[in-house]
N, C-alpha and C positions, 0 to 999 in steps of 0.2 A: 209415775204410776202408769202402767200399761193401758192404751185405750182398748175397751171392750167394747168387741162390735155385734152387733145386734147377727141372729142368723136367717130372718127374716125379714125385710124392708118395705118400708109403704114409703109413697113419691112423698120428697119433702121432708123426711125424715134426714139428721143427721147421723154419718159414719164415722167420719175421723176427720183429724187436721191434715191439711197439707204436708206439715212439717214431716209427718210419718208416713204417707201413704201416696198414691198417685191415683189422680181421678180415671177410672175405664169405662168401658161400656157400661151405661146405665144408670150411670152418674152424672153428676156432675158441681163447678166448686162456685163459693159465694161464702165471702167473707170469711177466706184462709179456711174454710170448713170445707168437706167433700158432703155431697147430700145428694140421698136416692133420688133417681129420676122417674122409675117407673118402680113396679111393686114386683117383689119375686127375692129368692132366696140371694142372700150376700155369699162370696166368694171372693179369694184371695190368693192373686197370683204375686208369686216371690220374685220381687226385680234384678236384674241381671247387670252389674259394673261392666261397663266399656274398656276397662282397662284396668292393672294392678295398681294403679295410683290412686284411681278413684274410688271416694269412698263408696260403701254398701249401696247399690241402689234400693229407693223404697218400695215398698208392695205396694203394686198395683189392686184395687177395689174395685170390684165388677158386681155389679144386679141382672141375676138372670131373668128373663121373661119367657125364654122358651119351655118345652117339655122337661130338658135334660135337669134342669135347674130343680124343677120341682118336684120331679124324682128324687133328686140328689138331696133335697131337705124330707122330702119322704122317708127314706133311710137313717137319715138321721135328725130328728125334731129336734133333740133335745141336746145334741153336739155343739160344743165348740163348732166355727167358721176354720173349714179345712182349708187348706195354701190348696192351689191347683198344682198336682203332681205333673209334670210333663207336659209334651205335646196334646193340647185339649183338638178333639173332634171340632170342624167348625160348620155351622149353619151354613144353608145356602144365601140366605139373608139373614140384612142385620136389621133393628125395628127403629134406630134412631135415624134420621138424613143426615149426610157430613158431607158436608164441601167436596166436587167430582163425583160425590155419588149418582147412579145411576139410578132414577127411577120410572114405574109405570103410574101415572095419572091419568083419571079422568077428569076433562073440560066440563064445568059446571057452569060457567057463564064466559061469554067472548061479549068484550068492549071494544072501541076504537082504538086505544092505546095499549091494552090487554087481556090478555085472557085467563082466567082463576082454574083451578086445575087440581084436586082431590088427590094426593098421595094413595095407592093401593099400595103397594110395594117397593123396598129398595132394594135392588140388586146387588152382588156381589160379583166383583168384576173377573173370577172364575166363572161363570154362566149368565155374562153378556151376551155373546155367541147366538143363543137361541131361550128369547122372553118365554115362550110357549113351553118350556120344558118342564116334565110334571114329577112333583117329588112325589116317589111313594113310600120314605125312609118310617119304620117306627120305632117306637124307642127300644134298644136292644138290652140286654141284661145290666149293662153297666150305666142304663140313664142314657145312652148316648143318641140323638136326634136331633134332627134341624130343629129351626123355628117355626112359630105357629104361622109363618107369611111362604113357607114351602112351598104348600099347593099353591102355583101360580098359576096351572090350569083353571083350576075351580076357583079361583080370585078374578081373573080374565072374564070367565065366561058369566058369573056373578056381579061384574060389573057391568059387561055390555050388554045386559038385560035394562028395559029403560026401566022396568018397574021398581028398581033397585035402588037407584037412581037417589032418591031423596032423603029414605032412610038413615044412612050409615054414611053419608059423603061429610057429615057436619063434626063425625065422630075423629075423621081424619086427618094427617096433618094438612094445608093448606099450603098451596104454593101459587106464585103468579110468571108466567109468560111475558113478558112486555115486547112491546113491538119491534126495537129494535134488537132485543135476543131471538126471533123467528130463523135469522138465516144468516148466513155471512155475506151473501150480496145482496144489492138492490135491498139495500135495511129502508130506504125511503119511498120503496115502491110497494110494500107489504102493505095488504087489506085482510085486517086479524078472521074478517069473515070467509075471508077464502083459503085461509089458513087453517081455521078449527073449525069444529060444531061443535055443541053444548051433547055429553055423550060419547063422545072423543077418544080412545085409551092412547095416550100418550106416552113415548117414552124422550127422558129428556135429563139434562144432568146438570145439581146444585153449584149454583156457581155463588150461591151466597145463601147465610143462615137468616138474613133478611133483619124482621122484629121480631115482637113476640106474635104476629098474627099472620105473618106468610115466608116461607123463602121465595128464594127467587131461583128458576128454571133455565136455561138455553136452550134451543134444538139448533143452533147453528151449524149442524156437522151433520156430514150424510145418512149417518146410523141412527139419527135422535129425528122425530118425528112423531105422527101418526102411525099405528101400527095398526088398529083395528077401529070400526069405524061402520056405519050403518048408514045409507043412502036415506033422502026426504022419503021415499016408498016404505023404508023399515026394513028393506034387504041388506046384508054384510057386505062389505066391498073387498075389493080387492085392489092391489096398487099398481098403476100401469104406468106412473113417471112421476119423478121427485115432486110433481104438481099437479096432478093428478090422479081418481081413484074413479073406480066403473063399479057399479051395482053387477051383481055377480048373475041379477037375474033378468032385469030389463036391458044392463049393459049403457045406460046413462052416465056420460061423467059428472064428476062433481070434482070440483079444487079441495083441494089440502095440501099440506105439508107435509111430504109423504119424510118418511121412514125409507131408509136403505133394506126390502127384503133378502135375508139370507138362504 
């Protein structure tokens, strides 16, 4: 009998078996079973054989979270779960962290061995180039839009507000730093204090899905850092060497782990 998939998904809910289907974005599998990760209309992209030999591949099962999604069950509530026709529009980000991905956090606590660090955003390695760049995509006739993590302007500037700070950092995924992923040299000369402050936006990239209660970060490489960053005065800084940042107003330096400016 054909399994029937829901058109609609809440985390934790079961979609289908493995045997038939392939876990996507949004997903994910536990006990031979594919089950929603986060909440948002189900979609179904048609798998593609590597070769005349091999058999059918299976559809791929994807949970939308963005606009386009919800549009897309807007239009149709009470449909059948449509196959994705074609090349689909893609986000500028995606909302789960995977392994290499590139993301912006803020520092919420620095320890001696570590420092904890607030997921805002995961990057998509089309618009690594430049963190600061501001989507102003909406959704057009057919549904089509980034995600709701697009405005990385207004994400940025939202975070390096300290008043923001306590609210929404708990809602986030959670990732830690540890001392030996700071840098690629001198890993035994690193003092996590002169590396972060609590407030910090960090950009830095998954080198592990960790446990259930942190991944774990790098900035070992000249591009992953501190990117943005407020002096003990409260002024923004600005980056004046990979070790190095100057208050943009008094002109004091202060240590970090700078970020390669573009």
């Amino acid at each position: 009998m054909a399994t029937t998939l829901p058109t609609l998904a809440i985390p934790g809910q079961r979609l289908g078996p493995i045997t038939t289907f392939t876990a996507g974005p949004g997903t994910h599998v536990q006990n031979a079973n594919i089950y929603a990760s986060i909440a948002g209309p189900v979609a179904v992209e048609q798998g593609k054989a590597s070769s005349n030999s091999t058999p059918k591949a299976k559809s791929v099962l994807t949970v939308s979270r963005g606009l386009a999604g919800v549009m897309n069950f807007a239009n149709n509530p009470a449909g059948a779960v449509k196959p994705v026709q074609g090349p689909q529009k893609k986000g500028k980000y995606n909302t789960l962290p995977s392994v290499d991905s590139i993301v912006l956090a803020r520092v919420t606590r620095v320890q001696k061995r570590q420092a904890t660090v607030s997921i805002l955003v995961v990057l998509d390695p089309s618009t690594q180039s430049d963190p600061s760049t501001t989507s102003t995509q909406t959704p057009g006739p057919n549904g089509n839009t980034s995600s709701d993590n697009d405005n990385i302007a207004s994400i940025l500037t939202t975070a390096a507000n300290p008043e923001n700070h306590s609210s929404t950092d708990e809602l986030r995924f959670q990732a830690l730093i540890r001392k030996e992923d700071v840098r690629a040299v001198e890993k035994d000369r690193v003092v996590m204090d002169d590396m972060f402050r609590v407030g910090d936006i960090v950009r830095g990239s998954v080198i592990s899905l960790g446990d259930q209660s942190f991944y774990y970060l790098t900035t070992a490489r000249n591009d992953l850092g501190v990117v943005l960053a407020r002096s003990e005065a409260g002024n923004m800084m600005f980056p004046a060497s990979w070790k190095e940042m100057r208050d943009s107003v008094t002109g004091v330096p202060e240590p970090r782990k700078v970020a390669r400016p573009f």
